[in-house]
N, C-alpha and C positions, 0 to 999 in steps of 0.2 A: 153853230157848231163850235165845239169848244173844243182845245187839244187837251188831254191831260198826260200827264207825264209821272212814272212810276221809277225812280230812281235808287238806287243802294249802291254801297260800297261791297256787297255782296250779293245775292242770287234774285233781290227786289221781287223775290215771293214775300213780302211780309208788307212791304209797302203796296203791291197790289191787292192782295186779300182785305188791309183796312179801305185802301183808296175805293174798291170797285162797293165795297158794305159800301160806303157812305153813299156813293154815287147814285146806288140801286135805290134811294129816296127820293131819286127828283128825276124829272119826265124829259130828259134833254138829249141830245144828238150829240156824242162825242169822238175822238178818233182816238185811240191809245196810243201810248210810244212809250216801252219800255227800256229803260239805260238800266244795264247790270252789271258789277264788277267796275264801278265809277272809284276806284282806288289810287287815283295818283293827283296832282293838285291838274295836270296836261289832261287829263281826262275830264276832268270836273267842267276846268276851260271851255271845252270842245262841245260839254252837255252844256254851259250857257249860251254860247254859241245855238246849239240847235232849239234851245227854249225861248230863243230872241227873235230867231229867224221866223219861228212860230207864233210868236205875234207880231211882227212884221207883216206877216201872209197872211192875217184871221181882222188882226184889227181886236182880238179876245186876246186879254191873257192868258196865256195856258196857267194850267192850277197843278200842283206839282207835290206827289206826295211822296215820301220819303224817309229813309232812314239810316244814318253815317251812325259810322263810332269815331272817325278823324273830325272835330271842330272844325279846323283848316278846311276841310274837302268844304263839308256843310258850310261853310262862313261860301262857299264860293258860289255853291248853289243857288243860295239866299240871295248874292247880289244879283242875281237875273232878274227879268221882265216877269217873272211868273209868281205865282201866287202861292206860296209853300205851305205846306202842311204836315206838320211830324207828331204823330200820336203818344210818340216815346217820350216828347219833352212834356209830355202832361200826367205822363202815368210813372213813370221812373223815380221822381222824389219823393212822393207821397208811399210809395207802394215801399221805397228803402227803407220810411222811415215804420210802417209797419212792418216791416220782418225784423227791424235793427242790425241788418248789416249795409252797404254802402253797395253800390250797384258795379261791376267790372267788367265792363262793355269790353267784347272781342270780338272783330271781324270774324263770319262765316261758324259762326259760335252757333245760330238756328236751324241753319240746314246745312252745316257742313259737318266733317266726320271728325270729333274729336277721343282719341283712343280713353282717356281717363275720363270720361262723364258718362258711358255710358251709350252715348250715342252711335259709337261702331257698332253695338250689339243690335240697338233696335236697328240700323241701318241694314245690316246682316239679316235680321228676322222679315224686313220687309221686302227685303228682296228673294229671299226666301219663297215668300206670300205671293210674290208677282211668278214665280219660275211655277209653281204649281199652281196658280189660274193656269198660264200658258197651255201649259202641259197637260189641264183638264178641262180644255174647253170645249164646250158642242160634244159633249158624250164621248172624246174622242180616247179618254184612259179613265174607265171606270174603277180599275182594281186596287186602287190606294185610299177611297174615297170615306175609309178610316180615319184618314189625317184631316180632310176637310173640318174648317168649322162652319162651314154653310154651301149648300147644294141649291141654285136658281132655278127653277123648271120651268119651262112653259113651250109655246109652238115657235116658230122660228120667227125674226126679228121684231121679237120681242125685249130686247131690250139686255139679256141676260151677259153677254160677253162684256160691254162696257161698263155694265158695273161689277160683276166679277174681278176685273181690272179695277176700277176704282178702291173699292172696297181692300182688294189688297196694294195698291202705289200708296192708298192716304193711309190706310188702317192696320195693315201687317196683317192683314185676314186669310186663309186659306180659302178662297172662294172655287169649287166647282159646280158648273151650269151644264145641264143635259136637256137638250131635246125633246120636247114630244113630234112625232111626224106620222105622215101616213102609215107606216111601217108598224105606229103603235096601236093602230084597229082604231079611227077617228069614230065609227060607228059603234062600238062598246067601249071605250077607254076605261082601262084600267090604268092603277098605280105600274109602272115598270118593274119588275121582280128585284131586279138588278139594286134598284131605289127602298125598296120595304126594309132591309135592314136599317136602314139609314135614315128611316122617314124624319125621325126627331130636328134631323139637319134638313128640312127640305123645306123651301120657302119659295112660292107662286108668284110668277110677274104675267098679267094681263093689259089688254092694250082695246082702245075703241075701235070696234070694226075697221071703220072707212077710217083710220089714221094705220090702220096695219095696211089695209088694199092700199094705200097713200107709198108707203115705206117697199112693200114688194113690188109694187109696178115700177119704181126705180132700179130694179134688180134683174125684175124677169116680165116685161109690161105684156099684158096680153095673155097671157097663161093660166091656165085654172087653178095654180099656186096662189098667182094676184088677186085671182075675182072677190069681190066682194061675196056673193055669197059662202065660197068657199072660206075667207078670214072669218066672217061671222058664226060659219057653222065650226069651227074649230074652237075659237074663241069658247064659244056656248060648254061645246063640249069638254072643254078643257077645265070651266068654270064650277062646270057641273061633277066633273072628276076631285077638283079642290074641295069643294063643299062637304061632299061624300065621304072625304077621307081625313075630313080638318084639318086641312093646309092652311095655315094662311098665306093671303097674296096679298097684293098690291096692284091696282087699277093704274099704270105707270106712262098715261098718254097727255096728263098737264103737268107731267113734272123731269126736270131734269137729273142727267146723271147723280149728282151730289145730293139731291133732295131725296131721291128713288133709293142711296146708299144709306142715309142720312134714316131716313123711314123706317128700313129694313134695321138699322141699329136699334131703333126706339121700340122695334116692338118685339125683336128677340132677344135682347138685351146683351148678346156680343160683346165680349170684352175688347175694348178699343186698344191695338198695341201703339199704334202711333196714331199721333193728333195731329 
């Protein structure tokens, strides 16, 4: 069991996203611990402190991936028991000296809001993108759904709300997701009227049976909602309604939120507002 440690003088989203890539190549057992906003040289102290105490208690050095724009913080880091890794000291000179300007490292410059780059705007747009998931989730306000740039459909937890979410916190996407339910005739399933003007925007999330009967018996166990017959015959149905009306979907039961998001971009080609 190895500890690893994801550190920044800022929000240590950037050191986790490369630390957790490289990690996801090797078959081992780790515990995370992330330090964010390690900004003062008494902070940095305190994080080698807890990265010593961390090998103290394992007998492993923790592995420690990271990213400063203060040398000082970073010189403090380095002197720890732990085993550092900064992807920026290997891509930053080569990459200045292909653009030909000099690189101008500033804190909270990737995920923070700065008003002259541009960054307020997209920050604004994406928040934008998450108030109108909210607002149109589970069929719950279909009459803006003009503004949508993609509509999720499928029978209930299936999957549709968290990545409507997703798709707009990473992507700035207007995501709205509607329901099908008994309400929509499971024995003749048609396209919902409500959905036909809109069809262009409407993209299918299906799920394996016994991983849906898995998902509702945590919800409602024992109920003709849960049964397995019942998920597989809606499933069927649902499947059979997408083919008829060429929808494409997505079979969304070996893949997680970000790959299911990730999918859905590659194959309707969505303009990505934010990365």
């Amino acid at each position: 069991m190895r500890t690893i440690f994801y550190i920044s003088d800022g929000t240590a989203l950037t050191a986790e996203a490369f630390g957790r890539a490289m990690l996801s190549m090797f078959p081992l057992k780790v515990v995370h611990k992330t330090l964010a906003f390690i900004d003062t040289e008494a902070k940095a102290t305190a994080a080698v402190n807890k990265i010593n105490q961390a090998y103290a208690d394992s007998g492993e050095r923790p592995v420690i991936f990271h990213t400063f724009v203060s040398i000082d913080i970073k010189r403090i880091i380095m002197s720890s028991q732990g085993s550092c890794y900064d992807f920026l000291d290997y891509f930053v000179t080569p990459l200045s000296k292909e653009l030909g300007i000099p690189a101008q490292p500033k804190t909270h410059r990737t995920h923070g809001i700065q008003e002259d780059t541009g960054v307020r705007e997209n920050y604004d747009f994406r928040i934008d993108a998450v108030n109108y998931s909210l607002a149109n989730d589970d069929g719950s306000n279909v009459a803006n759904y003009d503004e949508a740039d993609i509509i999720l459909l499928g029978v209930s937890r299936t999957g549709k709300t968290p990545t409507s979410l997703y798709l707009a916190l990473h992507y700035g996407i207007k995501a709205a997701n509607y329901p099908l339910t008994e309400d929509d005739n499971m024995e003749n399933l048609q396209l919902p009227k409500v959905l036909k003007p809109h069809r262009h925007k409407i993209f299918g999330l299906t799920l394996d049976p016994q991983r849906l009967h898995e998902i509702r018996s945590k919800r409602r166990e024992g109920s003709t909602y849960a049964s397995l017959p019942q998920c597989r015959f809606e499933l069927q149905e649902v499947e059979k309604m997408y083919r008829r009306e060429a929808i494409p979907f997505l079979d969304s039961t070996r893949f997680s939120v970000e790959e299911i998001a990730a999918k859905i971009l590659a194959e309707t080609n969505i303009e990505r507002h934010r990365f």
